[in-house]
One Martini backbone bead per residue (centre of mass of N, CA, C, O) as a GRO file, in nm:
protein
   82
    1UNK     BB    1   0.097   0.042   0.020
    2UNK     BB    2   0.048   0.333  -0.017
    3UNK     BB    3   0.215   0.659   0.149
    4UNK     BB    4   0.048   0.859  -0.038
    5UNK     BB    5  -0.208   1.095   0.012
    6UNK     BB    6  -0.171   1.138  -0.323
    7UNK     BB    7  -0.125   0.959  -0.614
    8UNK     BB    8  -0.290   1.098  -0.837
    9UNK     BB    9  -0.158   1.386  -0.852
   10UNK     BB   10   0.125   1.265  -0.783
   11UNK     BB   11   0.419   1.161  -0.733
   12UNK     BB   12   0.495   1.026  -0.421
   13UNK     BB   13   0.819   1.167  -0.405
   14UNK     BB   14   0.647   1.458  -0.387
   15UNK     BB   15   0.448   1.401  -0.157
   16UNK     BB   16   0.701   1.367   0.056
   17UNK     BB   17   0.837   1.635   0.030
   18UNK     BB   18   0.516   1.835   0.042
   19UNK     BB   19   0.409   1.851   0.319
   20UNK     BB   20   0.189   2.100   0.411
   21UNK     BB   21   0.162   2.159   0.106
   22UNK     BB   22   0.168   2.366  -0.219
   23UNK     BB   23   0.118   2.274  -0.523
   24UNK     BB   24   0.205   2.330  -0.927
   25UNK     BB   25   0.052   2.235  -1.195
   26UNK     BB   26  -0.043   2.254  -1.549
   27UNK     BB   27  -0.238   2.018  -1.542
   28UNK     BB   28  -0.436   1.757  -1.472
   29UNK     BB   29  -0.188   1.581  -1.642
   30UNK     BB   30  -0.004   1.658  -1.452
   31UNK     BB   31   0.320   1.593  -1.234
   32UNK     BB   32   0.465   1.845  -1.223
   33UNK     BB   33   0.590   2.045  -1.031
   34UNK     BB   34   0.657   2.399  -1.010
   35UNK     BB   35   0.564   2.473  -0.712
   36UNK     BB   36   0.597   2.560  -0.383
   37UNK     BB   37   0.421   2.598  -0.036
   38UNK     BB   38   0.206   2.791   0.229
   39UNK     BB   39   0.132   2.948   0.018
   40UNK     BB   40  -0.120   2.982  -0.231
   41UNK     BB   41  -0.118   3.242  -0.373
   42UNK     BB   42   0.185   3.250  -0.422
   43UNK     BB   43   0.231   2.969  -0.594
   44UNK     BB   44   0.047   3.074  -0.821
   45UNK     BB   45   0.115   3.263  -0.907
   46UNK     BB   46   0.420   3.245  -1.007
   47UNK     BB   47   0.305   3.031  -1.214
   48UNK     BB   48   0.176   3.276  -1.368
   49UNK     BB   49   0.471   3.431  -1.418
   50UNK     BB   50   0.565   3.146  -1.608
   51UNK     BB   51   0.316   3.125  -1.815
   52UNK     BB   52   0.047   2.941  -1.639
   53UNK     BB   53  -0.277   3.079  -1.663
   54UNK     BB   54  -0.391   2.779  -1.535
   55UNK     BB   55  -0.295   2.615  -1.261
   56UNK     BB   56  -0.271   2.349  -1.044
   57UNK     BB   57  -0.368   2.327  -0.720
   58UNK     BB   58  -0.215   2.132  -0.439
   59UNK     BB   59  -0.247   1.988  -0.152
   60UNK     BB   60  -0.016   1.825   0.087
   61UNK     BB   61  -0.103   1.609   0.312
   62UNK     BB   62  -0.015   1.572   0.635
   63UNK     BB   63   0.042   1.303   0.802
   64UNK     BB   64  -0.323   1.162   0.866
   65UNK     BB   65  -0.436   1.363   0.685
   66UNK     BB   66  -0.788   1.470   0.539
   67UNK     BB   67  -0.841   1.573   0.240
   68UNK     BB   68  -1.062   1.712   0.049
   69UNK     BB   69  -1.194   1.741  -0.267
   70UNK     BB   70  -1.316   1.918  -0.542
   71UNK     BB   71  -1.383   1.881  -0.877
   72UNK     BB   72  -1.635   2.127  -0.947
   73UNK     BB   73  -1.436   2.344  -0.888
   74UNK     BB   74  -1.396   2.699  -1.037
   75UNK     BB   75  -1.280   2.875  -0.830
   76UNK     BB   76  -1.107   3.099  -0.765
   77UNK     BB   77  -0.839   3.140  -0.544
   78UNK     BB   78  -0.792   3.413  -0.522
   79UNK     BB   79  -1.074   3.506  -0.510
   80UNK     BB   80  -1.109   3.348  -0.204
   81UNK     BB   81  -0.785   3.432  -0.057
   82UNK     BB   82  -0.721   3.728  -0.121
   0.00000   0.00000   0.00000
């Protein structure tokens, strides 16, 4: 059984760099990390400063931690976080 907390979003041993981290990867389809960090609109913010219009941003739960994603939300993160 693998031991990271989102196998199917990320690499296992990039999810395991980056508990309690938001990670930016360019897409839906795409598992290579692009920023990381604990502030999350400045993860966002800087990966679209890199040229990436829209990127996915993913919380990378601490070990134990419960994180559940909502798959149909399309509410712009700075919108919300900002």
């Amino acid at each position: 059984m693998s031991k990271c907390p989102c196998p199917t979003l990320l690499h296992e041993e990039d999810a395991e760099k980056y508990p309690g981290e938001y990670v930016t990867v360019s897409g839906p389809d795409s598992k290579k990390v692009l920023r990381h960090g604990k502030d999350a609109v400045r993860v966002y913010t800087e990966t679209q400063q890199m040229g990436y219009a829209s990127p996915v941003i993913i919380y990378v739960p601490k070990h134990g931690e419960t994180f559940i994603y909502h798959q149909y939300n399309r509410q712009s993160l700075v919108d919300v976080y900002a």
